[in-house]
DRENPA-3360 file (N, C-alpha, C; in nm, 2 decimals, always signed):
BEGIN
1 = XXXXXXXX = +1.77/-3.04/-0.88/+1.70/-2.97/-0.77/+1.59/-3.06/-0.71 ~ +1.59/-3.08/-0.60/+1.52/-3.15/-0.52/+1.35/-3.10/-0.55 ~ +1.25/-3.19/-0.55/+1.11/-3.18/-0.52/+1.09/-3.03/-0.47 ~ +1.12/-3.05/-0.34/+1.05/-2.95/-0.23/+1.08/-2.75/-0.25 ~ +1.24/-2.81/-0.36/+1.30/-2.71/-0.37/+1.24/-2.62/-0.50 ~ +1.17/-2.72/-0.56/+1.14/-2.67/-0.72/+0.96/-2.64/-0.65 ~ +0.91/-2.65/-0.56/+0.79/-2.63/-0.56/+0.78/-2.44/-0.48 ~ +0.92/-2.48/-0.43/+0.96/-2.32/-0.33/+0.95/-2.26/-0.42;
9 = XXXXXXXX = +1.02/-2.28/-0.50/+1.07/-2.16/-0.63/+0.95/-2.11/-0.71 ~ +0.87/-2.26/-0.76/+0.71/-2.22/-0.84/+0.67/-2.11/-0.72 ~ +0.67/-2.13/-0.58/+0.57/-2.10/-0.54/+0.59/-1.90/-0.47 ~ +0.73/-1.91/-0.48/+0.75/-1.78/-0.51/+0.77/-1.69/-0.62 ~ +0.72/-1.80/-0.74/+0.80/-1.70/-0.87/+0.60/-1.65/-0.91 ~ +0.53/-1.73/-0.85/+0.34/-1.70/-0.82/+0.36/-1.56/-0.75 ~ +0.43/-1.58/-0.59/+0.34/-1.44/-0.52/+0.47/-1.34/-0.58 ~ +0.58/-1.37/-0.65/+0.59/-1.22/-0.74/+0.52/-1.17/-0.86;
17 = XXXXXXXX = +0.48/-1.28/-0.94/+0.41/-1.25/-1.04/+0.24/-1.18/-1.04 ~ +0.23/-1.30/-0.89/+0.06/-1.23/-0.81/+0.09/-1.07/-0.80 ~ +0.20/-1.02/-0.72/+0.21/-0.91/-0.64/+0.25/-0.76/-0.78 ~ +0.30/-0.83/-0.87/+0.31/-0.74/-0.94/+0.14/-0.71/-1.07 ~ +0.11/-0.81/-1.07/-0.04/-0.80/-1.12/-0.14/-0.76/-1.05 ~ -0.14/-0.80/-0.92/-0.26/-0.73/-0.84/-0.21/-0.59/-0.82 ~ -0.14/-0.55/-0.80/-0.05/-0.40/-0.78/-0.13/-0.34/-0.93 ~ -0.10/-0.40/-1.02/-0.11/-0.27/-1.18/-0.27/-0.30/-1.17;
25 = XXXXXXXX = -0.31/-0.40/-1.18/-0.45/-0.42/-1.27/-0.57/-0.43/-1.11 ~ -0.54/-0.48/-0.99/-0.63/-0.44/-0.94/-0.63/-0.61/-0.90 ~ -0.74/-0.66/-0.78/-0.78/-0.73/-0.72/-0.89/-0.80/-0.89 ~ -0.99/-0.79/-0.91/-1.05/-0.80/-1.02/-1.03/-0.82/-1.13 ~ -0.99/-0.74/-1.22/-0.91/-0.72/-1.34/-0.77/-0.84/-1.32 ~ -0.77/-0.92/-1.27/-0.61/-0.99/-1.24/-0.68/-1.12/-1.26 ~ -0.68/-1.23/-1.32/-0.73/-1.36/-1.28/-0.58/-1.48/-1.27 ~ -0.65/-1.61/-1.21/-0.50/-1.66/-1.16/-0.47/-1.70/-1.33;
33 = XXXXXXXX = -0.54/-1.77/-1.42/-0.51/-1.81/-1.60/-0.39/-1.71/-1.57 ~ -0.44/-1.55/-1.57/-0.30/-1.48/-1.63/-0.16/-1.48/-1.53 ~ -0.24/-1.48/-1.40/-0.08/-1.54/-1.32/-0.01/-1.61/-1.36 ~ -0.07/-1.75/-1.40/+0.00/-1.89/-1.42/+0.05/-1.87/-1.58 ~ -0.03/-1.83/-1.66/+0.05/-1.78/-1.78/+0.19/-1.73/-1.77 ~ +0.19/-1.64/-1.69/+0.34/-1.50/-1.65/+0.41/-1.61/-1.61 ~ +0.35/-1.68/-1.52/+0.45/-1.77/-1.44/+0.57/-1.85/-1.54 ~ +0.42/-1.89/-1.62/+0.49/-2.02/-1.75/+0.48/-2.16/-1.68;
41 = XXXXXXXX = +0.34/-2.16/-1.58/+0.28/-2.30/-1.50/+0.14/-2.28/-1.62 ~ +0.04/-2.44/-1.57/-0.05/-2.44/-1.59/-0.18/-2.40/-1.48 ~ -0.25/-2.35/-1.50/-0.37/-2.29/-1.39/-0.39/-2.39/-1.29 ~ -0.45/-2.52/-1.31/-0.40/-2.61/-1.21/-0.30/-2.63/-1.13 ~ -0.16/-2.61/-1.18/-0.03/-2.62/-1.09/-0.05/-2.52/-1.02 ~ -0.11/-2.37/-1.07/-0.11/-2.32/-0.95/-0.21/-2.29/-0.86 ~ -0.31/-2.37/-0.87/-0.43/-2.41/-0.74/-0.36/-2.53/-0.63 ~ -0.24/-2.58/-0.69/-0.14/-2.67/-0.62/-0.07/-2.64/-0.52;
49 = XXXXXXXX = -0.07/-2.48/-0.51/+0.02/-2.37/-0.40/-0.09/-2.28/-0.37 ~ -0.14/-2.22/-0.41/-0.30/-2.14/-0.40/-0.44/-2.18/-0.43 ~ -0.51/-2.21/-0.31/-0.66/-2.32/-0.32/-0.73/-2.24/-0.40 ~ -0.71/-2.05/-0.40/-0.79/-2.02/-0.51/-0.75/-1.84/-0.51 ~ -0.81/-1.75/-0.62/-0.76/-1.67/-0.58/-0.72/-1.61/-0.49 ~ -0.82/-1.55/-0.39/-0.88/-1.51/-0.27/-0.73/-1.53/-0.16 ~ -0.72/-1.63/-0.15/-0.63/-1.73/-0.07/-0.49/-1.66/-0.12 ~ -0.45/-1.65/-0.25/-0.31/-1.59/-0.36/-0.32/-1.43/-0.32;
57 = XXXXXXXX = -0.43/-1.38/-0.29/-0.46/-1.26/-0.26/-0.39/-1.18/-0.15 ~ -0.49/-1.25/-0.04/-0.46/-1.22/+0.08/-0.30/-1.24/+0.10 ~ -0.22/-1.33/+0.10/-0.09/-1.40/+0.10/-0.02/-1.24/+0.05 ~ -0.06/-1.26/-0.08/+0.03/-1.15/-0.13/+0.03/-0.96/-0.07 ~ -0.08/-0.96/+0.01/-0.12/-0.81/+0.09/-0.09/-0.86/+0.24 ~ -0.08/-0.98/+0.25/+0.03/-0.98/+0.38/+0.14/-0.98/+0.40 ~ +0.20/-1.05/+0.27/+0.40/-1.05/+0.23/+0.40/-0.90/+0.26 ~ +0.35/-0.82/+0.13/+0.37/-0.65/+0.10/+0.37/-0.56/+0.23;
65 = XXXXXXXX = +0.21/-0.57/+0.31/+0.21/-0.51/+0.38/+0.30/-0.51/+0.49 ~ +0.35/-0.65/+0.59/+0.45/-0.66/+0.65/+0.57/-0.56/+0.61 ~ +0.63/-0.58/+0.45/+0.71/-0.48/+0.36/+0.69/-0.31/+0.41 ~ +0.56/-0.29/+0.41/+0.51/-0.15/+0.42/+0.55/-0.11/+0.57 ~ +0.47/-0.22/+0.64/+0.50/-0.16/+0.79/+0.65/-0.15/+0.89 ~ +0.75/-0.25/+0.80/+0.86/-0.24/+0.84/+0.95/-0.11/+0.77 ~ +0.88/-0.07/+0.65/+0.95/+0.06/+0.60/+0.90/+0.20/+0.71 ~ +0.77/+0.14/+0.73/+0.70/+0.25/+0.82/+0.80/+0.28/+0.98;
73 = XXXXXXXX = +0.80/+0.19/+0.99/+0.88/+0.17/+1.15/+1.05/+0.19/+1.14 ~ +1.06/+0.19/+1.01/+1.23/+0.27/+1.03/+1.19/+0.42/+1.02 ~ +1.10/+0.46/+0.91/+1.11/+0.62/+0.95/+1.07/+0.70/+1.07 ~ +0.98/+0.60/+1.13/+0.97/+0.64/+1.29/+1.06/+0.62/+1.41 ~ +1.18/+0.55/+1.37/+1.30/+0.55/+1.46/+1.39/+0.66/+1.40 ~ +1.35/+0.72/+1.29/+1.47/+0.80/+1.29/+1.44/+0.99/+1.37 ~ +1.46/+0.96/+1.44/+1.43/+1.05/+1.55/+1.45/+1.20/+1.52 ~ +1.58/+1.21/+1.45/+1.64/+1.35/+1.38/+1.53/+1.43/+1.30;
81 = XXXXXXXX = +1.47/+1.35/+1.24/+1.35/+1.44/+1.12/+1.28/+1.50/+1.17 ~ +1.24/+1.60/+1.15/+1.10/+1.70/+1.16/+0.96/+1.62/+1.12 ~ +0.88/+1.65/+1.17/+0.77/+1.56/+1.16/+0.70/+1.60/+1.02 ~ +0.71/+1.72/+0.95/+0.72/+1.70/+0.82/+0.80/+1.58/+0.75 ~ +0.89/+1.60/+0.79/+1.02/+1.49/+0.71/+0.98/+1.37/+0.72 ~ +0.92/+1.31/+0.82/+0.91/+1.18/+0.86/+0.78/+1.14/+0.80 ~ +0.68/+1.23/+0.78/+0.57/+1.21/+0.70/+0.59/+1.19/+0.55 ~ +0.68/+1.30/+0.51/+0.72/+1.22/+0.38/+0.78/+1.13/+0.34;
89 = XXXXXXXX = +0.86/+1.05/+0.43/+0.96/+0.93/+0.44/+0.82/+0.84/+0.44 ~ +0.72/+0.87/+0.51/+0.64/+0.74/+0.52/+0.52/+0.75/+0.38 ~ +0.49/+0.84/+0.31/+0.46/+0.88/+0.17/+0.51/+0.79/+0.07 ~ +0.65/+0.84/+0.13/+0.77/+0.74/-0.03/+0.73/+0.66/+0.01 ~ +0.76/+0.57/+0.13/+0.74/+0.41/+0.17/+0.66/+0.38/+0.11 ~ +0.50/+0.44/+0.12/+0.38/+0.40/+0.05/+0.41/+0.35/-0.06 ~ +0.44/+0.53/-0.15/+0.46/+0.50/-0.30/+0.53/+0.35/-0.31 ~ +0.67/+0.37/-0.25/+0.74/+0.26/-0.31/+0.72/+0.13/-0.35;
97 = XXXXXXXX = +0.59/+0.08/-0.25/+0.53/-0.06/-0.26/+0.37/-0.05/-0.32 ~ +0.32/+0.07/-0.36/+0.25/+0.09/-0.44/+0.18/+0.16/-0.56 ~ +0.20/+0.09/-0.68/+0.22/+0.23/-0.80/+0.07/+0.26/-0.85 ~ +0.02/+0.22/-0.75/-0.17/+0.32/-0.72/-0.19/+0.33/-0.63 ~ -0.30/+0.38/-0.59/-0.37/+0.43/-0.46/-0.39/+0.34/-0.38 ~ -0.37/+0.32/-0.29/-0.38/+0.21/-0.18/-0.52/+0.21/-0.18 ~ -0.61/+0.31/-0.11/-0.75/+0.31/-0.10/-0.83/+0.26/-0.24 ~ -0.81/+0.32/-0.30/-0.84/+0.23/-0.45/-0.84/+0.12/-0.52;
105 = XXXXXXXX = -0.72/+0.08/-0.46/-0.71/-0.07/-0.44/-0.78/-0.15/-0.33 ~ -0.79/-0.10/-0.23/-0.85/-0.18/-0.13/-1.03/-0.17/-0.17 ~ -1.06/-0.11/-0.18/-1.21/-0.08/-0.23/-1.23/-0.13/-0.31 ~ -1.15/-0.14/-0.43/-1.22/-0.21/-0.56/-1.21/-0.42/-0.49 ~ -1.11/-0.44/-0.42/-1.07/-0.56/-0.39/-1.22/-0.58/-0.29 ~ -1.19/-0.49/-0.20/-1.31/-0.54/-0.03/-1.47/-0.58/-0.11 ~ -1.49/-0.53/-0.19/-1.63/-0.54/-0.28/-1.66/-0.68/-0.33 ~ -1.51/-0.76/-0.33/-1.51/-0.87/-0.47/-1.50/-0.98/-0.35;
113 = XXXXXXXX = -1.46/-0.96/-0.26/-1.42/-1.07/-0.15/-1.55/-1.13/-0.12 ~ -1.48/-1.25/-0.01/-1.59/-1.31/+0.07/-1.59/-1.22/+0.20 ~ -1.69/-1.24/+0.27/-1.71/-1.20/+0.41/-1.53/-1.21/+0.48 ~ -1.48/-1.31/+0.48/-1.41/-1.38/+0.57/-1.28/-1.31/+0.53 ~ -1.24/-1.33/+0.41/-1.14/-1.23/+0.33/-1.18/-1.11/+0.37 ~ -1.26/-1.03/+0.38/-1.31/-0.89/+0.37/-1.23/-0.87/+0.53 ~ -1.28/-0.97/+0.61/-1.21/-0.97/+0.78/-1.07/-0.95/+0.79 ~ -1.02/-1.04/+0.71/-0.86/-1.06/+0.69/-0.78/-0.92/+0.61;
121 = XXXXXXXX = -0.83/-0.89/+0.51/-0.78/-0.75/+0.40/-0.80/-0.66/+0.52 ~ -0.92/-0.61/+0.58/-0.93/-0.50/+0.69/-0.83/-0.49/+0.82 ~ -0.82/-0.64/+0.87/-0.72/-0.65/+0.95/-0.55/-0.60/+0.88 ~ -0.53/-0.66/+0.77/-0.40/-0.64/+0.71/-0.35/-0.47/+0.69 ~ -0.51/-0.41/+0.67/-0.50/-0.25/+0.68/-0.43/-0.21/+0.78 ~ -0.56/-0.28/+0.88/-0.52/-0.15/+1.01/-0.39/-0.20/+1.09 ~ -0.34/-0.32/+1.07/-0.23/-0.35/+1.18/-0.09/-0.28/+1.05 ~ -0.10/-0.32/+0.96/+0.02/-0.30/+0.86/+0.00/-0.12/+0.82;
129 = XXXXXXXX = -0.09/-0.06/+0.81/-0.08/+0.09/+0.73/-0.12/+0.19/+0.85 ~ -0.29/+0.14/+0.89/-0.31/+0.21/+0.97/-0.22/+0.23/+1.13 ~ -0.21/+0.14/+1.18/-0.13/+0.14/+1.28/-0.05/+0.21/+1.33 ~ +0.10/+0.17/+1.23/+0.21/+0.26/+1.24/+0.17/+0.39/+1.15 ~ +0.09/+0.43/+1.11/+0.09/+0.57/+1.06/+0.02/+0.63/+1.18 ~ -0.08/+0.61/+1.24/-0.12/+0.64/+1.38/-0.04/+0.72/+1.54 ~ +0.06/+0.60/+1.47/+0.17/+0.63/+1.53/+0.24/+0.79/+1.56 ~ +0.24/+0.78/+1.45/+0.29/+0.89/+1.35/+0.27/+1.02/+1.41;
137 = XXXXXXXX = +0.08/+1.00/+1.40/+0.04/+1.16/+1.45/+0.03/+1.12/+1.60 ~ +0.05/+1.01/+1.65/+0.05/+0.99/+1.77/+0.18/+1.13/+1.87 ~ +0.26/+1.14/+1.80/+0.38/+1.17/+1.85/+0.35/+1.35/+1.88 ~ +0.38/+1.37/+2.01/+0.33/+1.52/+2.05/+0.35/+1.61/+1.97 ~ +0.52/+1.63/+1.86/+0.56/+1.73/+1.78/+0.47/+1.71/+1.71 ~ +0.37/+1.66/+1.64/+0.26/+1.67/+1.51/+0.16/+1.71/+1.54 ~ +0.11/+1.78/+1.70/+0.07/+1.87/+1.72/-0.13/+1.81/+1.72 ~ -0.13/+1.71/+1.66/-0.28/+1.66/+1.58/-0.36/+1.75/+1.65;
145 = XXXXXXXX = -0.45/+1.77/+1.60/-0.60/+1.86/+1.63/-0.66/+1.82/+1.76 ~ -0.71/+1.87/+1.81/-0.79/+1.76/+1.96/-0.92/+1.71/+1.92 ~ -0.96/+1.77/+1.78/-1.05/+1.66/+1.76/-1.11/+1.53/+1.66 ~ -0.95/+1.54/+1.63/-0.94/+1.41/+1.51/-0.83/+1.28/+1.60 ~ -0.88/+1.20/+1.62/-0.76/+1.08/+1.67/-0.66/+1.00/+1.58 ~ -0.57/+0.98/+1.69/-0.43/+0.93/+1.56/-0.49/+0.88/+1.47 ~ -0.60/+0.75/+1.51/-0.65/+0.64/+1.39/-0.69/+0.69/+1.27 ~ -0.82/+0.81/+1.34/-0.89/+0.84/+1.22/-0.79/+0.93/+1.11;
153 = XXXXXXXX = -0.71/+1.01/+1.18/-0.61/+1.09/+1.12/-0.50/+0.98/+0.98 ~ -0.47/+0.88/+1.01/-0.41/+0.79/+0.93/-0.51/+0.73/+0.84 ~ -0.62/+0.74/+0.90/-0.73/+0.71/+0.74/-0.76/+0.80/+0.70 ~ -0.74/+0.87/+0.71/-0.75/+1.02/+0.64/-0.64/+1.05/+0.51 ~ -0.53/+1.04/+0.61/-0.40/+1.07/+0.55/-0.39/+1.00/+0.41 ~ -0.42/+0.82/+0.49/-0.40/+0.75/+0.36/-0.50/+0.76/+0.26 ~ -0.59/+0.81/+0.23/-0.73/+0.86/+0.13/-0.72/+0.99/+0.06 ~ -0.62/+1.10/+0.14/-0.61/+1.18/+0.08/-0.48/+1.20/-0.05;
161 = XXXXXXXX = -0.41/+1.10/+0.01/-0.26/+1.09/-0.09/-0.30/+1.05/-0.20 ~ -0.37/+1.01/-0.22/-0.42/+0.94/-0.35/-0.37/+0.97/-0.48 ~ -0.40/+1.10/-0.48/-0.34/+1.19/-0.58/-0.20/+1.10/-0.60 ~ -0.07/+1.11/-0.49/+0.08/+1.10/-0.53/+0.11/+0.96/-0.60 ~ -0.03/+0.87/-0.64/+0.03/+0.78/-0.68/-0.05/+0.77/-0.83 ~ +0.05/+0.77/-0.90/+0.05/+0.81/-1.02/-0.06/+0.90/-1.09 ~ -0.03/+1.00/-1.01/-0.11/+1.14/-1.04/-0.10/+1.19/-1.20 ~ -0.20/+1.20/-1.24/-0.24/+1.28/-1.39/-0.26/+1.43/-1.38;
169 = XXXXXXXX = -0.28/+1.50/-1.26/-0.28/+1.64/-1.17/-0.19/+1.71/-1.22 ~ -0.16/+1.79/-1.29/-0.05/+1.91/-1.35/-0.07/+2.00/-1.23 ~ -0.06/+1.97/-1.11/-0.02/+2.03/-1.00/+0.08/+2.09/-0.99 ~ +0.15/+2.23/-0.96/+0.29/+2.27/-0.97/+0.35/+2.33/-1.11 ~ +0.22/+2.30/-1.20/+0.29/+2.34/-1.34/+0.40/+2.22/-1.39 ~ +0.46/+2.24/-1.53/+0.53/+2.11/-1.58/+0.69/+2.11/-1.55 ~ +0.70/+2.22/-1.47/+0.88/+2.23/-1.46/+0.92/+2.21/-1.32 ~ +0.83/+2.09/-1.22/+0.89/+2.04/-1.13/+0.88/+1.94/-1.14;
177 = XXXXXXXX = +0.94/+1.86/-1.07/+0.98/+1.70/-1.10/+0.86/+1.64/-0.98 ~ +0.85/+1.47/-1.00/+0.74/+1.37/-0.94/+0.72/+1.42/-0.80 ~ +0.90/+1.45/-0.77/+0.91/+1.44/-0.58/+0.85/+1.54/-0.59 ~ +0.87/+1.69/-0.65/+0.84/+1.80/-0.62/+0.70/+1.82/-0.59 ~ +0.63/+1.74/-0.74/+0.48/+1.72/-0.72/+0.44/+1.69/-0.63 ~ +0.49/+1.54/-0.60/+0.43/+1.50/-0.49/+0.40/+1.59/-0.33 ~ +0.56/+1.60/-0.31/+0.59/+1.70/-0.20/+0.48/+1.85/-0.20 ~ +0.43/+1.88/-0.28/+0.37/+2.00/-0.32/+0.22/+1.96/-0.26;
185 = XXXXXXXX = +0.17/+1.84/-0.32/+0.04/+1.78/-0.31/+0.06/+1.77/-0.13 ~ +0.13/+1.67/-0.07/+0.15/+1.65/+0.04/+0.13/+1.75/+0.14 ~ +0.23/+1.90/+0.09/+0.20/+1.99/+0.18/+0.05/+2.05/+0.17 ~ -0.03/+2.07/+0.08/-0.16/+2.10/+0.06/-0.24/+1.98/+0.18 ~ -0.22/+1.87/+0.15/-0.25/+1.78/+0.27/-0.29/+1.81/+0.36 ~ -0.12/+1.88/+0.41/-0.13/+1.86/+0.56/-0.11/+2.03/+0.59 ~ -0.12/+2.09/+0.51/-0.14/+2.25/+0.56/-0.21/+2.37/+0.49 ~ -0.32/+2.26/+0.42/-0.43/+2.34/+0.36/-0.37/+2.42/+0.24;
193 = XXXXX = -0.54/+2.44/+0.11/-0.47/+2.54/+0.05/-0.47/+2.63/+0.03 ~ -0.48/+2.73/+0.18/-0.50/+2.84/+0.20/-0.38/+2.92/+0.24 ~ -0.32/+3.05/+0.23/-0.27/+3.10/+0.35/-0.33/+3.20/+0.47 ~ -0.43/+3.19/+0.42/-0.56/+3.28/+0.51/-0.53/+3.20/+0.65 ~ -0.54/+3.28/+0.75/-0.53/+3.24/+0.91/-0.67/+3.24/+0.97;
% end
């Protein structure tokens, strides 16, 4: 295997091992030692592909997120769904690429950054999550409030899901399953938990 070829491979077998450790343990709790450990490199080799964490960070919430926003933008082409439906399609997408809270992750991360990172992570928010979720309530069938706007409405959305990602909530009682949970939490979300008019 060629040089250039064996550095490609170190240097993606990093932002999977990055992406699955910053995902469980957090921006903080994650140092590169245990990346490069998982890897089976030395910590040096991998300041060789990443100048430092920060740098392995960001990389890896822009791979994902791009991931997030391209799942986001198939569910909004599929035109057939009810805007319920399509909200949950973009729920799962969340879940899918995140097995915690997005907001919780970004908060415990935005605190630990530099200034400059902090610029970059916020940008990666709102073009990758916020955006196309914006979108979303952008679209006349979803009715939005006249006094909440798409933007704020998708920061909302995303802060209040929080719960569906790996919820400890015995919401529903114990004889429905995750989707149900979740689906259960979601509709509380987005249609209160009232039936009072």
């Amino acid at each position: 295997m060629k040089r250039a070829e064996q550095l490609e491979k170190t240097r993606q077998s990093i932002m999977r091992t990055a992406t699955k450790l910053f995902l469980q343990k957090g921006f903080g709790e994650t140092s590169t030692r245990d990346i490069a450990k998982q890897v089976g490199i030395t910590q040096p080799a991998l300041y060789h592909h990443f100048s430092d964490k920060e740098v392995l960070y960001l990389d890896v919430m822009t791979n994902l997120s791009s991931k997030v926003r391209k799942d986001i933008n198939k569910v909004m082409r599929k035109h057939k769904l009810t805007p319920n439906e399509q909200l949950w399609q973009i729920a799962v997408a969340l879940k899918k690429h995140h097995p915690t809270s997005i907001y919780d992750q970004y908060h415990q991360a935005i605190n630990l950054l530099s200034k400059s990172s902090q610029q970059k992570l916020n940008m990666i928010l709102a073009m990758n999550y916020l955006q196309p979720i914006a979108e979303y309530f952008k679209q006349p069938e979803v009715e939005l409030r006249p006094d909440i706007l798409p933007q704020e409405a998708a920061e909302l959305f995303l802060a209040e899901i929080s719960p569906i990602f790996g919820t400890y909530q015995p919401i529903g009682g114990h004889n429905i399953s995750d989707d149900q949970r979740d689906q259960l939490i979601l509709d509380c979300i987005t249609s209160g938990l009232s039936k009072v008019k």
